[in-house]
C-alpha positions as CSV (number, residue, x, y, z in Angstrom):
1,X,-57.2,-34.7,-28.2
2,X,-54.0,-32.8,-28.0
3,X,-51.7,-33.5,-25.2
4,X,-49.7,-30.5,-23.6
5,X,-46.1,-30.9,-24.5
6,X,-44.6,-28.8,-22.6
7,X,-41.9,-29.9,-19.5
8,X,-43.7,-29.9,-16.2
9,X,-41.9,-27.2,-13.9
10,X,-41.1,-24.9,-16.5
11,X,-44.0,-22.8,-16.3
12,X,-41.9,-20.1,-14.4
13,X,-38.9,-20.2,-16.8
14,X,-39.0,-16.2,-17.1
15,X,-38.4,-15.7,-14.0
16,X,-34.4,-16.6,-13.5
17,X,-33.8,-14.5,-16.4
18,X,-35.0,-12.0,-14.9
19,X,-33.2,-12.1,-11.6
20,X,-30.1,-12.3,-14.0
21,X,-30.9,-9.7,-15.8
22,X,-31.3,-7.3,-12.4
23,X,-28.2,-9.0,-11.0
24,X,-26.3,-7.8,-14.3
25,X,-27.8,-4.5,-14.3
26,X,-27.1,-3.8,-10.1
27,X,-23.4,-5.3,-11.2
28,X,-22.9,-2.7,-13.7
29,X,-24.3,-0.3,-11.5
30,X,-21.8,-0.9,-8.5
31,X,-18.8,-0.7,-10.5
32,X,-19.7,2.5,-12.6
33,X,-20.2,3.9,-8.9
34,X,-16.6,2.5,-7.8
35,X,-14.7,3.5,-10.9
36,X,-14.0,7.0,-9.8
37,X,-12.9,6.1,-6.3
38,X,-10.5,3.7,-8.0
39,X,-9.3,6.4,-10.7
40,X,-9.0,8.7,-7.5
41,X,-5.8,7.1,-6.5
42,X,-2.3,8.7,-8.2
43,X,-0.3,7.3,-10.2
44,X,2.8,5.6,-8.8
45,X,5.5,7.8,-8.1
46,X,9.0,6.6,-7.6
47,X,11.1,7.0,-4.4
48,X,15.4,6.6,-3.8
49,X,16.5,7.8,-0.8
50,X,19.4,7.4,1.9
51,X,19.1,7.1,5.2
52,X,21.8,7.4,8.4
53,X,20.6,6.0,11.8
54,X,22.4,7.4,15.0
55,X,20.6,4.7,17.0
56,X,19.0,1.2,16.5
57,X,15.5,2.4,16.6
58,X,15.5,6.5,15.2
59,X,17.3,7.3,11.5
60,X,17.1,10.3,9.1
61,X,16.6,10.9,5.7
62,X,19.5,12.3,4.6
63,X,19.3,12.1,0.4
64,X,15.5,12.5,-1.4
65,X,14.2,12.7,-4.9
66,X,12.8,16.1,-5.7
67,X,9.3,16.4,-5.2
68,X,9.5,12.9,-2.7
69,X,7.2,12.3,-0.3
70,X,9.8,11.6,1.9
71,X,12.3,15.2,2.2
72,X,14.8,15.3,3.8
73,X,15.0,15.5,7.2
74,X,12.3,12.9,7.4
75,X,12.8,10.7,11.0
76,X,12.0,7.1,11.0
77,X,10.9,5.9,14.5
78,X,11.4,2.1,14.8
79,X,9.7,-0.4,17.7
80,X,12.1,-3.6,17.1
81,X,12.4,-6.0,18.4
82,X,15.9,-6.5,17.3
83,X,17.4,-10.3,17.0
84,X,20.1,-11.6,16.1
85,X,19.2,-12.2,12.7
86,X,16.8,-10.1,11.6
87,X,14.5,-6.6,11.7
88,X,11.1,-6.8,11.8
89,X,9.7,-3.8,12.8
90,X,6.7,-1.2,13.1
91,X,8.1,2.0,11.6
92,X,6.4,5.5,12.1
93,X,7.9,8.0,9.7
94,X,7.3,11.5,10.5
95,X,8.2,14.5,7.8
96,X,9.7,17.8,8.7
97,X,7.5,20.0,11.1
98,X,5.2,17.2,11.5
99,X,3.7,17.7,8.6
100,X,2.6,14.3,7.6
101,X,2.8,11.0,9.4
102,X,3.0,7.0,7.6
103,X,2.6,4.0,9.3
104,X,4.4,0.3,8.1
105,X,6.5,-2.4,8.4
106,X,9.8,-3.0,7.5
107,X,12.4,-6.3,8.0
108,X,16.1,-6.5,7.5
109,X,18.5,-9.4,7.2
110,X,21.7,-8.6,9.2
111,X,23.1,-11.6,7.6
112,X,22.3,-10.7,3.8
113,X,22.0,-6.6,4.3
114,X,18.6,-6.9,2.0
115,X,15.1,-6.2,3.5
116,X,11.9,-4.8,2.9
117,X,9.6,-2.2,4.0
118,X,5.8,-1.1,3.1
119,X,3.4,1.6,4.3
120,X,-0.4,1.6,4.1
121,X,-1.8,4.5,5.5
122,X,-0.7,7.8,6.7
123,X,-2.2,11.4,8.1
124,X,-1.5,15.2,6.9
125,X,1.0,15.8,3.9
126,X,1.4,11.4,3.9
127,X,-2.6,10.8,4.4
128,X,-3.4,7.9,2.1
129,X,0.4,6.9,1.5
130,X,1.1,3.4,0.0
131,X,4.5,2.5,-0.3
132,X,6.3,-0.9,-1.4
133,X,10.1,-0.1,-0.6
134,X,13.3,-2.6,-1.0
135,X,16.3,-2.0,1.7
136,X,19.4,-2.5,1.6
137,X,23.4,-1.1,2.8
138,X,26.4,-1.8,2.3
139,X,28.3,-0.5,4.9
140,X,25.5,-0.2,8.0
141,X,26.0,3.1,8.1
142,X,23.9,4.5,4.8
143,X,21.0,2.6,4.0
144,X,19.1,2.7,0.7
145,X,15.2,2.6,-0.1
146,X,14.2,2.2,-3.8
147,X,10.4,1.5,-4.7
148,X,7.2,3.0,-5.4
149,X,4.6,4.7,-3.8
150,X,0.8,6.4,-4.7
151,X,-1.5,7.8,-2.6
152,X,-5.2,7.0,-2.6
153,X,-7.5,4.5,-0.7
């Protein structure tokens, strides 16, 4: 008499391959369908710009990068609060004749004169607008931004 050598509870050992294998396959499947949303985003563009405020929560563009996102003329609409120390602020910026909108955040050090700002979204001309932007003046009459920006989701 031969005895059955095979490992009791193996008898379905086809099975989890198989799962794998449709796992892998519906993987493959999701990310061939997200690659061209992801290539749909631009490539980063660079932005330097100067801006004069004529009061603690409105300034203007006042020197742009051709072809910038941000012209001239561009206001920047700021909600504060303002403490002793430091801005940390919603900022609306809003390009000439309303054509495009962009939403962020942006904090300054009064002590250091170095701060950040960064946008995420935006409508019109600015819709889809992602910005990561450094801050910084020397006098506190001219500020600087120098970063990057793309648009896409």
């Amino acid at each position: 008499m031969s005895k059955d050598l095979r490992p009791v509870g193996r008898a379905h050992h086809r099975m989890p391959s198989f799962r794998r294998l449709v796992t892998v396959v519906a993987t493959i499947a999701a990310l061939a369908m997200l690659a061209p949303i992801a290539s749909a985003a631009s490539p980063l563009g660079s932005i330097y710009l100067t801006k004069t405020c004529d009061a603690p929560d409105h300034c203007t563009v006042g020197t742009s990068l051709a072809g910038s996102p941000l012209p001239v003329g561009t206001e920047g609409f700021y909600n504060g609060p303002w403490p002793a120390s430091r801005l940390s602020s919603e900022v609306v910026l809003v390009t000439p004749g309303r054509a495009g909108t962009a939403t962020g955040h942006c904090t300054l050090s009064f002590v250091s004169a170095t701060g950040t700002c960064t946008f995420a979204r935006g409508t019109g001309s600015l819709a889809g607008f992602h910005a990561n932007l450094t801050v910084s003046t020397a006098d506190w009459d001219t500020f600087l931004w120098v970063g990057t920006y793309h648009f896409g989701g």
